[in-house]
PyMOL Python script that loads the backbone (N, CA, C, O; Angstrom):
from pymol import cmd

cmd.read_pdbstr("""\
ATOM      1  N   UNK A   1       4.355  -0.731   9.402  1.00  0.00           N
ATOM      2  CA  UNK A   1       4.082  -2.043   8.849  1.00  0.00           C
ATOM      3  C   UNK A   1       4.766  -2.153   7.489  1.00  0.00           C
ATOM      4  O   UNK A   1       4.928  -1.171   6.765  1.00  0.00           O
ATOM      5  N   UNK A   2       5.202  -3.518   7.137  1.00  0.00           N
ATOM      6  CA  UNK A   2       5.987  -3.580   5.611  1.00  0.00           C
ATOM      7  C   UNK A   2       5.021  -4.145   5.117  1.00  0.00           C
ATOM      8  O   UNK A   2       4.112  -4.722   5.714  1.00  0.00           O
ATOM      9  N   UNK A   3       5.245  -3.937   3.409  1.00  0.00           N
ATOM     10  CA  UNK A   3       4.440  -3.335   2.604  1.00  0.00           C
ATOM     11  C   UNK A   3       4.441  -5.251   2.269  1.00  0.00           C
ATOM     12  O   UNK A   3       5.475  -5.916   2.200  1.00  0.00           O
ATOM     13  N   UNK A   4       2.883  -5.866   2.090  1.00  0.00           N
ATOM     14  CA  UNK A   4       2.831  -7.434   2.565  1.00  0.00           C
ATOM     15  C   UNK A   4       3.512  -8.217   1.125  1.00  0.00           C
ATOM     16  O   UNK A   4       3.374  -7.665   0.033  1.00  0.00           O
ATOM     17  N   UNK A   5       4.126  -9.324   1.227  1.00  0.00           N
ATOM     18  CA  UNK A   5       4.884  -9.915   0.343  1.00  0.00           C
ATOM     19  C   UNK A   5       3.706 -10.591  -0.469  1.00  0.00           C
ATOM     20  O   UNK A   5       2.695 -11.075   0.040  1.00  0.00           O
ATOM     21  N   UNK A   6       4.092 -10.528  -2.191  1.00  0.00           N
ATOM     22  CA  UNK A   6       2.540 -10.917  -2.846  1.00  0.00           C
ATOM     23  C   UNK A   6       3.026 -12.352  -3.073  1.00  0.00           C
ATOM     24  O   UNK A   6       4.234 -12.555  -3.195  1.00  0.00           O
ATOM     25  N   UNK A   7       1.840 -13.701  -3.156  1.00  0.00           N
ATOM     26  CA  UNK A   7       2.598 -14.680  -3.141  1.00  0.00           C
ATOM     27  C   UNK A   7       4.037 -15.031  -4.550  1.00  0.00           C
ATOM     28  O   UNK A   7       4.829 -15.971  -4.476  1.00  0.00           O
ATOM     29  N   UNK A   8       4.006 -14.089  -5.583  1.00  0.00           N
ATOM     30  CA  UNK A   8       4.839 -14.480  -6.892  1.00  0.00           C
ATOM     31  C   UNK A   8       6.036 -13.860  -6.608  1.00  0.00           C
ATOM     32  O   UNK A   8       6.657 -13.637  -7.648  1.00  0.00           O
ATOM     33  N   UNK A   9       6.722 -13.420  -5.412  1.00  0.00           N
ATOM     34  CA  UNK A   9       7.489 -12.755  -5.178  1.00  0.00           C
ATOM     35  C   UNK A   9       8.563 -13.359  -5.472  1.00  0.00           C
ATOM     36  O   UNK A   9       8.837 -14.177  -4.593  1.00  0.00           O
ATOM     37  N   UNK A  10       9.418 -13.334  -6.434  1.00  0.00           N
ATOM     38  CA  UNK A  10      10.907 -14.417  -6.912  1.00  0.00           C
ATOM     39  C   UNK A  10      11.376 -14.810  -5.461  1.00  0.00           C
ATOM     40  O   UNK A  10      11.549 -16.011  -5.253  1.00  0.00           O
ATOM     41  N   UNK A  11      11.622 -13.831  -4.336  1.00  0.00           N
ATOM     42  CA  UNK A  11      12.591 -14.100  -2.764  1.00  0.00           C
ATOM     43  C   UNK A  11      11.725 -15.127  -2.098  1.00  0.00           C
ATOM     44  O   UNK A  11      12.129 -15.531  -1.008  1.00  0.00           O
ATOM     45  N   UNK A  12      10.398 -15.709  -2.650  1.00  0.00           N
ATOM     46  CA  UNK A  12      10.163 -16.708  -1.933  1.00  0.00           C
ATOM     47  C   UNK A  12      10.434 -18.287  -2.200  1.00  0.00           C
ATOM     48  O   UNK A  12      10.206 -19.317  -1.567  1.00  0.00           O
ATOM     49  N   UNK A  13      11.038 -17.970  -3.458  1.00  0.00           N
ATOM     50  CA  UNK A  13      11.852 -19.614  -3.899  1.00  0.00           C
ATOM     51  C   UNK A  13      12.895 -19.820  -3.288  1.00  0.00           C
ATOM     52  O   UNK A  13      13.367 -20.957  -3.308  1.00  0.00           O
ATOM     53  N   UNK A  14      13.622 -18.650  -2.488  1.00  0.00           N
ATOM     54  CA  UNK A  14      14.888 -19.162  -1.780  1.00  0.00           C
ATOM     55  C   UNK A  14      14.814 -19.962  -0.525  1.00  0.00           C
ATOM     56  O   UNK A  14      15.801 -20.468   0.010  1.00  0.00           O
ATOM     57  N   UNK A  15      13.157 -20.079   0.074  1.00  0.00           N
ATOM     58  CA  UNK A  15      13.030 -21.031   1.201  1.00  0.00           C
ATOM     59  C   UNK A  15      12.808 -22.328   1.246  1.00  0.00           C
ATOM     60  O   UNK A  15      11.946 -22.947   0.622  1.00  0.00           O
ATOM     61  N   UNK A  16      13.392 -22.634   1.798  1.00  0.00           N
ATOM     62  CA  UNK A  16      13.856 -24.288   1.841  1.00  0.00           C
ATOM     63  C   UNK A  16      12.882 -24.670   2.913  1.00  0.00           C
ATOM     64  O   UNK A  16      12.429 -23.901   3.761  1.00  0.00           O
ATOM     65  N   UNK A  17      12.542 -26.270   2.747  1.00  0.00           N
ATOM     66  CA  UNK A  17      11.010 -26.744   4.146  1.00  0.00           C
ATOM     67  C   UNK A  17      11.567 -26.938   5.394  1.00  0.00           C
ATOM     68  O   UNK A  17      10.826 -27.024   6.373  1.00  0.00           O
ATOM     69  N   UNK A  18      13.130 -27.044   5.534  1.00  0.00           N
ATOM     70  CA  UNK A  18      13.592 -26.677   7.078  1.00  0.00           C
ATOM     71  C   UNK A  18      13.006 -25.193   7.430  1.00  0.00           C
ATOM     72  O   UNK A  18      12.181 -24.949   8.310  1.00  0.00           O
ATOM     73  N   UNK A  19      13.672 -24.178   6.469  1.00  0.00           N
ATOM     74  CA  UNK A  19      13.346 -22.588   7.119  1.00  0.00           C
ATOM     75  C   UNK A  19      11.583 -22.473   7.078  1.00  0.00           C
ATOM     76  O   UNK A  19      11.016 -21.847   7.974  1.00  0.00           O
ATOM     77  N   UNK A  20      11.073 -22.897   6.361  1.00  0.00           N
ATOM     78  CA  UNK A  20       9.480 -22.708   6.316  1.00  0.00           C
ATOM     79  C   UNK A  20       8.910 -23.664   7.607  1.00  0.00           C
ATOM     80  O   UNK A  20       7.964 -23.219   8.256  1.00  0.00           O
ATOM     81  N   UNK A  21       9.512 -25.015   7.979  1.00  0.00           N
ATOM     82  CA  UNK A  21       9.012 -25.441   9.203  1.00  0.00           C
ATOM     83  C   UNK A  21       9.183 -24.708  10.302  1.00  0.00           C
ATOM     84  O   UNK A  21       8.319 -24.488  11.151  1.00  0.00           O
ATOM     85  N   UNK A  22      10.526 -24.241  10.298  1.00  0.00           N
ATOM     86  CA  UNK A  22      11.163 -23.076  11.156  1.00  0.00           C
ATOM     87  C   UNK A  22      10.002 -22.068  11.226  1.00  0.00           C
ATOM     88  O   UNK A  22       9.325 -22.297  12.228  1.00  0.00           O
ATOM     89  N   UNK A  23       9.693 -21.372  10.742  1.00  0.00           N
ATOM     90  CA  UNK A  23       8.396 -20.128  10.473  1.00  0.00           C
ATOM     91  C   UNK A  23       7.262 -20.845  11.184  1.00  0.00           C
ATOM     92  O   UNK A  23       6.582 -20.375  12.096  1.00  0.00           O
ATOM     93  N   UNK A  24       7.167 -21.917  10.700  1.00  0.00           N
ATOM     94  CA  UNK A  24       5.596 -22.807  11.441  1.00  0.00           C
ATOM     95  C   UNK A  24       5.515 -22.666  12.875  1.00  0.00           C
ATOM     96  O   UNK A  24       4.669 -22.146  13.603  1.00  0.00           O
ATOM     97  N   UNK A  25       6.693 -23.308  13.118  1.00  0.00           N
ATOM     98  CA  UNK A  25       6.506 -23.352  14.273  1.00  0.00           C
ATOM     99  C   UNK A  25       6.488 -21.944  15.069  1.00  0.00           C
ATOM    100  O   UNK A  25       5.777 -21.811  16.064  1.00  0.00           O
ATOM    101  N   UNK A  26       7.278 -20.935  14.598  1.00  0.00           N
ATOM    102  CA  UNK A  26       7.921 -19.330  15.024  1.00  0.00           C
ATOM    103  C   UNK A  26       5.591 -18.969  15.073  1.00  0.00           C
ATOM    104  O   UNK A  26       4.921 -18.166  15.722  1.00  0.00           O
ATOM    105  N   UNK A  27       5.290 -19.800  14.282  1.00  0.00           N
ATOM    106  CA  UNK A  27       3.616 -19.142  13.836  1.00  0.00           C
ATOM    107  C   UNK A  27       2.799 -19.694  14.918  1.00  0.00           C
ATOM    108  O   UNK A  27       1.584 -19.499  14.933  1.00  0.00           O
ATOM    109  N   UNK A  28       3.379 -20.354  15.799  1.00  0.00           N
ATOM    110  CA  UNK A  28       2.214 -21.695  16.919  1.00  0.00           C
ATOM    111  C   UNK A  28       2.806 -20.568  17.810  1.00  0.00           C
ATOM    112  O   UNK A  28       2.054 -19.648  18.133  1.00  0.00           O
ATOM    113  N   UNK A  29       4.308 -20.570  18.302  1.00  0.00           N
ATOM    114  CA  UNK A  29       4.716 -19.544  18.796  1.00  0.00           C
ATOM    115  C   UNK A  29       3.989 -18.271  19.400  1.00  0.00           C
ATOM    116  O   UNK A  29       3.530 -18.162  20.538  1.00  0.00           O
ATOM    117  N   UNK A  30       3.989 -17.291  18.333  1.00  0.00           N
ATOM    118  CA  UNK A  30       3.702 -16.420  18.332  1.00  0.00           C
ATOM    119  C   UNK A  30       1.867 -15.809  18.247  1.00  0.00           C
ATOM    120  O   UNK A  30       1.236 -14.816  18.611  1.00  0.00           O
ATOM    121  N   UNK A  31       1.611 -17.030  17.580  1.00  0.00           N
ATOM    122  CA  UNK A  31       0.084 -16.985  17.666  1.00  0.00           C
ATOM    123  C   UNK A  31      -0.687 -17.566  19.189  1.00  0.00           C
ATOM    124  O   UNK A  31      -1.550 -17.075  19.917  1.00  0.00           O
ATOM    125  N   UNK A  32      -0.165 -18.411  19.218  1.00  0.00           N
ATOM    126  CA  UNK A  32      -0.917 -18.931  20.810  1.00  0.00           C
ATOM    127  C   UNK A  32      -1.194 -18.165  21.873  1.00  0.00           C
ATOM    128  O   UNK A  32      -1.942 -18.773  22.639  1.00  0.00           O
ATOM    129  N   UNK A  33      -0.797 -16.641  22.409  1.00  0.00           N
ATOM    130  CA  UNK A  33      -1.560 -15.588  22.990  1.00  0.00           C
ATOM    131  C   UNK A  33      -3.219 -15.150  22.199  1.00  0.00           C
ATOM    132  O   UNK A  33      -4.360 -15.102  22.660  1.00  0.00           O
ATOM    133  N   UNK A  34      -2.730 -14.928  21.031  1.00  0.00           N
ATOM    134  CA  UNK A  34      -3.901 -14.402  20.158  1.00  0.00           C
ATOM    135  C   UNK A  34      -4.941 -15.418  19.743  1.00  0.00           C
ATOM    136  O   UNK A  34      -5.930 -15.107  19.079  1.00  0.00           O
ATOM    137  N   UNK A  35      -4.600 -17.018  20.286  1.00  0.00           N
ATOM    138  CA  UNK A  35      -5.573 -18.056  19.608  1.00  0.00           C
ATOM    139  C   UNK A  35      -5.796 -18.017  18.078  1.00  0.00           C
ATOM    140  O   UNK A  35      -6.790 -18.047  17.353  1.00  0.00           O
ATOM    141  N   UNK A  36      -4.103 -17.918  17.835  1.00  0.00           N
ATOM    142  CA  UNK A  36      -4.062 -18.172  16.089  1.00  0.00           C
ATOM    143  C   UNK A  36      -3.140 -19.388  16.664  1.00  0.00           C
ATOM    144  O   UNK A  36      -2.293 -19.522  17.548  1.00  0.00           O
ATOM    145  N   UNK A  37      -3.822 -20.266  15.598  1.00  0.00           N
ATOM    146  CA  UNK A  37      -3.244 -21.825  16.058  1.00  0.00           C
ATOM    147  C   UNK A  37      -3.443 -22.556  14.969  1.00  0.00           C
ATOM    148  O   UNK A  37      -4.593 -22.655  14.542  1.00  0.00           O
ATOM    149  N   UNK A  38      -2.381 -23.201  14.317  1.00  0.00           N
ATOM    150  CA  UNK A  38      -2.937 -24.134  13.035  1.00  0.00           C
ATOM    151  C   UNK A  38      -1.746 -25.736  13.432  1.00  0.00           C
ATOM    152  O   UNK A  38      -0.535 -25.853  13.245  1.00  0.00           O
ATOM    153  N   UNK A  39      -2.654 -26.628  13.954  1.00  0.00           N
ATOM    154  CA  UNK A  39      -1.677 -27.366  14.464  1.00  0.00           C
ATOM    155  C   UNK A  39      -1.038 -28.400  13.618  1.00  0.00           C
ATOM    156  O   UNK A  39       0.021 -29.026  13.659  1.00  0.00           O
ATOM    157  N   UNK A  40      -2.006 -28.351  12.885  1.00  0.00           N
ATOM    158  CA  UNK A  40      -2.321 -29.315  11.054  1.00  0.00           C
ATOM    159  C   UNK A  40      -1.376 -28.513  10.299  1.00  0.00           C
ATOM    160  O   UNK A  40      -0.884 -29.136   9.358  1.00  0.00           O
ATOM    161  N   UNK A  41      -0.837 -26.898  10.478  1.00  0.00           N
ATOM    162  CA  UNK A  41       0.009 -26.452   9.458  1.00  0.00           C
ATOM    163  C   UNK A  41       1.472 -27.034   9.179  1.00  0.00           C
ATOM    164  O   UNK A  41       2.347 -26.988  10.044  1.00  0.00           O
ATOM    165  N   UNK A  42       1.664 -27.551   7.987  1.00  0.00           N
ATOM    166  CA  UNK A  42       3.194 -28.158   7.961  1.00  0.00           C
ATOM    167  C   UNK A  42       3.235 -27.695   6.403  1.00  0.00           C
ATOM    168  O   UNK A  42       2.246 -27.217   5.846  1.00  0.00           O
ATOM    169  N   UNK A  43       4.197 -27.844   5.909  1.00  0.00           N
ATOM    170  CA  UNK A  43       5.194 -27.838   4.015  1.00  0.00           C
ATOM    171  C   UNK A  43       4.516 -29.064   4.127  1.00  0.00           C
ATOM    172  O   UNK A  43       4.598 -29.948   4.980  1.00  0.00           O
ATOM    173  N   UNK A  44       3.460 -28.900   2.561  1.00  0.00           N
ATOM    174  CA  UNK A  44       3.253 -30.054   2.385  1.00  0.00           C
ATOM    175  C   UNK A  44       4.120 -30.591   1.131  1.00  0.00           C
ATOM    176  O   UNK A  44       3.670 -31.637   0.664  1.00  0.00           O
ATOM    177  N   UNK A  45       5.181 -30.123   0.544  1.00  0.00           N
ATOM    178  CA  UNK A  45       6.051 -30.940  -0.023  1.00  0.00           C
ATOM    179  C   UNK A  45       5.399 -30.157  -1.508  1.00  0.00           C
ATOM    180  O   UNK A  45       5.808 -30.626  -2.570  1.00  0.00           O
ATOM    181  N   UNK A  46       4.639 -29.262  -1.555  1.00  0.00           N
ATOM    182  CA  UNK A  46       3.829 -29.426  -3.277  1.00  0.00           C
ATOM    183  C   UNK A  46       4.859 -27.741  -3.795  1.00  0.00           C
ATOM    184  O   UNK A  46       5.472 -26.938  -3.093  1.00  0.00           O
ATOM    185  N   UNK A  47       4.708 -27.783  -4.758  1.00  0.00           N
ATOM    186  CA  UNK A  47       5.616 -26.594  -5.173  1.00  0.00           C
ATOM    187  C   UNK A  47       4.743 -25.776  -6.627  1.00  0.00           C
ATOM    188  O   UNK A  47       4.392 -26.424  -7.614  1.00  0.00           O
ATOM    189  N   UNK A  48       4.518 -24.297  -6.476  1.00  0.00           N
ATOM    190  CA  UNK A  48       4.059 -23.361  -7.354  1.00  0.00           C
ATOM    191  C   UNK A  48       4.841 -22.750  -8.300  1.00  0.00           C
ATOM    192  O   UNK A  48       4.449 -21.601  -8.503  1.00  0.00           O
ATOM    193  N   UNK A  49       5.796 -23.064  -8.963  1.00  0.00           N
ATOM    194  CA  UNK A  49       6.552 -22.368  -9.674  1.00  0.00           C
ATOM    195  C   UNK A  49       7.640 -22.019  -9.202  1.00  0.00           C
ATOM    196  O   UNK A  49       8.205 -20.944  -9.401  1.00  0.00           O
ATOM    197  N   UNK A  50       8.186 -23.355  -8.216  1.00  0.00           N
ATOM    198  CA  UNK A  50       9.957 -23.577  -7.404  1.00  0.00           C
ATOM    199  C   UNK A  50       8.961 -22.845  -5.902  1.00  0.00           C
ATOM    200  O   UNK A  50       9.654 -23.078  -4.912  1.00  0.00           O
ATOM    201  N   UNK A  51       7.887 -22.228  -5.548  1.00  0.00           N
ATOM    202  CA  UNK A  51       7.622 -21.895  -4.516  1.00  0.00           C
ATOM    203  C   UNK A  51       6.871 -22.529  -3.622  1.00  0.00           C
ATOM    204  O   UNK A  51       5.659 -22.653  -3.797  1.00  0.00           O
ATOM    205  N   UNK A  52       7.523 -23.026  -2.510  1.00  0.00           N
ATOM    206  CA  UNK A  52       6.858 -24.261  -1.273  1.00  0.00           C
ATOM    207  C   UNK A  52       5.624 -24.027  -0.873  1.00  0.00           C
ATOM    208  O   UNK A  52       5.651 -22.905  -0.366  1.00  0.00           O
ATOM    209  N   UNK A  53       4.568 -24.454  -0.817  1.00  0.00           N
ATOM    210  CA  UNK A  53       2.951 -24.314  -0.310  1.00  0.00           C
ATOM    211  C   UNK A  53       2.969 -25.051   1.089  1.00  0.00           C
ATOM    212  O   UNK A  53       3.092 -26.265   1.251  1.00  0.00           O
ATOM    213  N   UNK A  54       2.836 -24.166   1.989  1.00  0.00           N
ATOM    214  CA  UNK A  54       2.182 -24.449   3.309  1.00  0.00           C
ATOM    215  C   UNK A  54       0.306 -25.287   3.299  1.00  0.00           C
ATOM    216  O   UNK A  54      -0.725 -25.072   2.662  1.00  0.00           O
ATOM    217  N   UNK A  55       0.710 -26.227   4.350  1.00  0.00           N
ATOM    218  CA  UNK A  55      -0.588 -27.347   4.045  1.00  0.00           C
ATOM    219  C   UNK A  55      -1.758 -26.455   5.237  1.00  0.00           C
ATOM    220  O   UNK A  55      -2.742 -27.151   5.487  1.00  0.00           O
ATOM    221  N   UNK A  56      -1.752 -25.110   5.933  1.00  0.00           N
ATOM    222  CA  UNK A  56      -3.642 -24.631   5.517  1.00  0.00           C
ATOM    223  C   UNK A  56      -3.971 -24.087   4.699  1.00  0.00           C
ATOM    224  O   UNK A  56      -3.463 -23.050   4.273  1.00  0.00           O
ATOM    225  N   UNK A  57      -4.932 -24.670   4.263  1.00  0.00           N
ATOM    226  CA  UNK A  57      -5.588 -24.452   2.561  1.00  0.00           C
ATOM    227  C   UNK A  57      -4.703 -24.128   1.749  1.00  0.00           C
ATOM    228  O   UNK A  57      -4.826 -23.118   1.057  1.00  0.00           O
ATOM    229  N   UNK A  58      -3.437 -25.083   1.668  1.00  0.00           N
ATOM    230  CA  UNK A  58      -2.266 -25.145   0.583  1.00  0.00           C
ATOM    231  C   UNK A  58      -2.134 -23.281  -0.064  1.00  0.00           C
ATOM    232  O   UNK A  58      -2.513 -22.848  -1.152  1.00  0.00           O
ATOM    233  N   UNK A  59      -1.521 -22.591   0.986  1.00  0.00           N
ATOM    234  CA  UNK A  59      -0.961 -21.373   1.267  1.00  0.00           C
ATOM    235  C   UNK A  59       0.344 -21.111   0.393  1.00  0.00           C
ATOM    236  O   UNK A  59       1.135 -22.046   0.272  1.00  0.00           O
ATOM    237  N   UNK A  60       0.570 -20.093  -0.122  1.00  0.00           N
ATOM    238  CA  UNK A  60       1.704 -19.746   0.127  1.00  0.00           C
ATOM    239  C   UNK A  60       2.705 -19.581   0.993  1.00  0.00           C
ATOM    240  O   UNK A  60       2.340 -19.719   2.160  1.00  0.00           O
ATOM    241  N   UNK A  61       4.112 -19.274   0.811  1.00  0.00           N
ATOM    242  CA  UNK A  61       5.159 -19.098   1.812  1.00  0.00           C
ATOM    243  C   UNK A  61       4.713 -17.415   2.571  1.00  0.00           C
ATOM    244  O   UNK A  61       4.494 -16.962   3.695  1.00  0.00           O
ATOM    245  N   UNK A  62       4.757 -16.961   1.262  1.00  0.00           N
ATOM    246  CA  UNK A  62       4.186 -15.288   1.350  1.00  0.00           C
ATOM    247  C   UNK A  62       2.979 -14.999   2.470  1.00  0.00           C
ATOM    248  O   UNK A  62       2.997 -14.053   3.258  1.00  0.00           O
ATOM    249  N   UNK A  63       1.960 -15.976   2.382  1.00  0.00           N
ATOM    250  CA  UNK A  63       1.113 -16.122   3.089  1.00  0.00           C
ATOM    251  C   UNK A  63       1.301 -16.248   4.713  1.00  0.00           C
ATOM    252  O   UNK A  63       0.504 -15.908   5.588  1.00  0.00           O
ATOM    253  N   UNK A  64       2.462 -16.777   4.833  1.00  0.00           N
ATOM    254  CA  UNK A  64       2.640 -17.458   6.231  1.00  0.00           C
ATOM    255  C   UNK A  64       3.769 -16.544   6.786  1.00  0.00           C
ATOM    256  O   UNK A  64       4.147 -16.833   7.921  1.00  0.00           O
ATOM    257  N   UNK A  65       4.537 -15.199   6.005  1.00  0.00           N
ATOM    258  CA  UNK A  65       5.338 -14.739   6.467  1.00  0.00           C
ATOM    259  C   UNK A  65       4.591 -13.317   6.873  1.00  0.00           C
ATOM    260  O   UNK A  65       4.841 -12.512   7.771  1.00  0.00           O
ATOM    261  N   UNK A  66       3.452 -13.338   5.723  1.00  0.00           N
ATOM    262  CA  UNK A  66       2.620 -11.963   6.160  1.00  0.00           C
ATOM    263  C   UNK A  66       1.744 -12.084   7.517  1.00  0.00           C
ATOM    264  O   UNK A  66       1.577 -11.156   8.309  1.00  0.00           O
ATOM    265  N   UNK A  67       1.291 -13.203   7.628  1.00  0.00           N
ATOM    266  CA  UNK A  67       0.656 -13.420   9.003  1.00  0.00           C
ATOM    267  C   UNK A  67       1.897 -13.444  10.132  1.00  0.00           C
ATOM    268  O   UNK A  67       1.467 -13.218  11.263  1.00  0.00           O
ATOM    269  N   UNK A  68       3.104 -13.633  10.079  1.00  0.00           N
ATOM    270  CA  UNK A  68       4.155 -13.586  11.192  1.00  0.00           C
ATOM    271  C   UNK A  68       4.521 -11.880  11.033  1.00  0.00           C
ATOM    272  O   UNK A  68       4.922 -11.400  12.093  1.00  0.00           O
ATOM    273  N   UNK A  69       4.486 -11.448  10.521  1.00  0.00           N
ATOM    274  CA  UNK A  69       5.000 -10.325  10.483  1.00  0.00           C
ATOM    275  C   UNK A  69       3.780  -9.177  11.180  1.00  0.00           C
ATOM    276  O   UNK A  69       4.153  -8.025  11.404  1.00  0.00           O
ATOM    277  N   UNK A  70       2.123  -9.647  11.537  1.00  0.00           N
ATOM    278  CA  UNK A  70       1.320  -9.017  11.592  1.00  0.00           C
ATOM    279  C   UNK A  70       1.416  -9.697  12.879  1.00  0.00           C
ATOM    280  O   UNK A  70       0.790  -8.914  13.594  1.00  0.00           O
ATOM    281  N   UNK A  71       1.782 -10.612  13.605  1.00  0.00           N
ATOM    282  CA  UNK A  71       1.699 -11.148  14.916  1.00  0.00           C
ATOM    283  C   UNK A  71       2.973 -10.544  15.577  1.00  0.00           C
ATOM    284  O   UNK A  71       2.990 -10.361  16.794  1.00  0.00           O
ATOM    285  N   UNK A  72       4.347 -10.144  14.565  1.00  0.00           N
ATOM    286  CA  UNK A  72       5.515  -9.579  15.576  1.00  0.00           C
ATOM    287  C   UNK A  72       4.908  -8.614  15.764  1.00  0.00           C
ATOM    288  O   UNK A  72       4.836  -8.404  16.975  1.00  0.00           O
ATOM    289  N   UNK A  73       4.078  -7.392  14.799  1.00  0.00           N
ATOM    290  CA  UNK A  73       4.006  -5.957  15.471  1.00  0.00           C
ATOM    291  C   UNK A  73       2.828  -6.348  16.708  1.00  0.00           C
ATOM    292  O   UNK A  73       2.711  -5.584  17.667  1.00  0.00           O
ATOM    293  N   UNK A  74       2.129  -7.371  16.618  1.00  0.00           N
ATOM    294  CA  UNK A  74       1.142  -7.089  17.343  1.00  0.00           C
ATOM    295  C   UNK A  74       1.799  -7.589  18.865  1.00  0.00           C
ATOM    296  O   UNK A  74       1.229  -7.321  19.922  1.00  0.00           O
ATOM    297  N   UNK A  75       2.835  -8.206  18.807  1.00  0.00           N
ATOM    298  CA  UNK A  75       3.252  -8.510  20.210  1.00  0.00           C
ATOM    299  C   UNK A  75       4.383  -7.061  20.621  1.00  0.00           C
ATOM    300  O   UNK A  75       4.938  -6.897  21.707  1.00  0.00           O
ATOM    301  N   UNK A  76       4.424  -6.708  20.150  1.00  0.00           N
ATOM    302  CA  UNK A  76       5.283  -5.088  20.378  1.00  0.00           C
ATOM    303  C   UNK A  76       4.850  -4.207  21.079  1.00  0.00           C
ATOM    304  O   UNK A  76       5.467  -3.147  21.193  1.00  0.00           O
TER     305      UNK A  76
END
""", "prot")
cmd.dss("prot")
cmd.show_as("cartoon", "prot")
cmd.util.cbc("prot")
cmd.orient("prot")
């Protein structure tokens, strides 16, 4: 397992709300075996310090890459 991204991580200002919708959806994806499902999750446009907030419970990017990354090993 990689070591989980904390949300202040500088590499998460380089995502843009195409690549983070991209992830959303990669997250309906990959969660829908496991009944992880957020159908309400989208970029809600708000920004933390240049870093994009995902709209469940206005998340981090970090947030939404550590939960994809815990759903690839788990489909392995």
């Amino acid at each position: 397992m990689k070591i989980p991204l904390e949300p202040h991580d500088p590499y998460l200002r380089t995502y843009t709300e195409p690549e983070v919708t991209a992830l959303l959806r990669e997250l309906h994806d990959r969660g829908k075996p496991f009944g992880v499902q957020w159908a309400s999750a989208r970029v809600n446009g708000a920004t933390v310090d240049g870093r994009l907030l995902v709209a469940f419970g206005d998340t981090s990017v970090a947030t939404l890459l550590n939960l994809l990354e815990l759903l690839r090993e788990a489909s392995r």
